[in-house]
VODREN-288909 format. One line per 2 residues: their letters; for each residue x, y, z of N, C-alpha, C. Coordinates in steps of 0.02 Angstrom, whole numbers, plus 50000, padded with zeros to 5 digits. Layout:
BEGIN
A) X/Y/Z/X/Y/Z/X/Y/Z; ...
***
This chain:
BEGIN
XX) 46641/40906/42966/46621/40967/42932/46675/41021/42942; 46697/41038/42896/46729/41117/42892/46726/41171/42945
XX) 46737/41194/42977/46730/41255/43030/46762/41315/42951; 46712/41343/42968/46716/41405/42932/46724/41464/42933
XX) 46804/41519/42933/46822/41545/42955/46850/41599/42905; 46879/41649/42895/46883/41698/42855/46933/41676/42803
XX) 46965/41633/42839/47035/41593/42778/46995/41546/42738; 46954/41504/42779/46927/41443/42727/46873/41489/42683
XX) 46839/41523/42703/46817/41572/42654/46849/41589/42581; 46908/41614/42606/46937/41626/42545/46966/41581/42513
XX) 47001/41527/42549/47021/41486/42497/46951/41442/42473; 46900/41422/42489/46850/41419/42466/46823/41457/42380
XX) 46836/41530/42408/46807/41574/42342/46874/41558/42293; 46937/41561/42309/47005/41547/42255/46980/41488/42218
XX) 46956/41434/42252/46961/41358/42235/46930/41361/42167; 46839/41398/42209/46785/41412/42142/46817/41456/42075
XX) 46831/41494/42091/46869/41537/42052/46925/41499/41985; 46955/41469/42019/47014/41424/41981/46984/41373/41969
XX) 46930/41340/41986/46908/41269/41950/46855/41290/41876; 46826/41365/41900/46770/41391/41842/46823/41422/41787
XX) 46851/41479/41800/46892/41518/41756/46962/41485/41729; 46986/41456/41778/47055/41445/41773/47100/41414/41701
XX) 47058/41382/41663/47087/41375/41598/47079/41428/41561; 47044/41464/41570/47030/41527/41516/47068/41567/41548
XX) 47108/41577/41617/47155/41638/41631/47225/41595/41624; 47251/41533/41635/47278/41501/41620/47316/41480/41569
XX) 47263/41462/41528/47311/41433/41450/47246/41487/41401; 47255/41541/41397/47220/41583/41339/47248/41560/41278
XX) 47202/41555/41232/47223/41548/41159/47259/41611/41110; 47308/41621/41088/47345/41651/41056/47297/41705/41038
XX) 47296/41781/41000/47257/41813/40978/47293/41804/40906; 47262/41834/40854/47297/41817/40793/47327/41874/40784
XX) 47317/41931/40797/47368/41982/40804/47427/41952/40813; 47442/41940/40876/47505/41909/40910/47521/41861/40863
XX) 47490/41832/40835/47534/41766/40794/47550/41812/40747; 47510/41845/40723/47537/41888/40655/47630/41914/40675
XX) 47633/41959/40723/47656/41981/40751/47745/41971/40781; 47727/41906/40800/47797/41838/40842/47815/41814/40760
XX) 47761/41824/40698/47782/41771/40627/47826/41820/40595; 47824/41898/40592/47844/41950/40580/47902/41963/40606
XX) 47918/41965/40655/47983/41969/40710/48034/41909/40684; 47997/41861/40680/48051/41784/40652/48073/41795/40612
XX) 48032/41820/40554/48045/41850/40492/48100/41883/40471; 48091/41957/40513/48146/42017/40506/48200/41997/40521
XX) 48222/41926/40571/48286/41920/40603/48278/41953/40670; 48233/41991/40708/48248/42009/40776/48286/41978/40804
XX) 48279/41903/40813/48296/41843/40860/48390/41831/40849; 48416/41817/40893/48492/41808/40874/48485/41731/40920
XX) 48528/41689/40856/48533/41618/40908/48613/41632/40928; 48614/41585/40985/48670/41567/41014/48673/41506/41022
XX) 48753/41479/41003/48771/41405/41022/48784/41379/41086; 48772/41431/41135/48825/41419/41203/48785/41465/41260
XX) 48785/41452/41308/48770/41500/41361/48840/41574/41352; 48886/41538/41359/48961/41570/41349/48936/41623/41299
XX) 48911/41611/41231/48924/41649/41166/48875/41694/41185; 48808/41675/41238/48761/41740/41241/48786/41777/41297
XX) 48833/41760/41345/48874/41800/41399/48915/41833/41364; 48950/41819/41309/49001/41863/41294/48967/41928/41254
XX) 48898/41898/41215/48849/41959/41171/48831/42010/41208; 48790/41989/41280/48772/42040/41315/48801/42083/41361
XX) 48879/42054/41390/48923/42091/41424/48964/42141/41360; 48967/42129/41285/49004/42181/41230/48953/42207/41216
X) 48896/42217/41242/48831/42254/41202/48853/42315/41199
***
């Protein structure tokens, strides 16, 4: 049996915690805002690709 002590306590309550909630704080499902949102940004061009680690070192050190 367990000896039960202020640590196993808590990792006790974490365990419950993360076995009940933990996919829903975990992997949340997108809001559709946000998709709206990330589809909009793709859109406009925000995003700059780079071919190289090199080519995004040289972008952000001439910024």
């Amino acid at each position: 049996m367990i000896q039960r002590t202020p640590d196993t306590e808590l990792s006790m309550s974490i365990e419950k915690v993360v076995l009940e909630y933990g996919k829903e704080i975990l992997e949340p499902e997108l809001r559709p805002e946000f998709i709206q949102k990330i589809n909009r940004i793709e859109k406009e061009g925000k995003f700059k690709t780079f071919k190289s680690v090199d080519e995004l070192r040289n972008y952000t050190e001439n910024a």
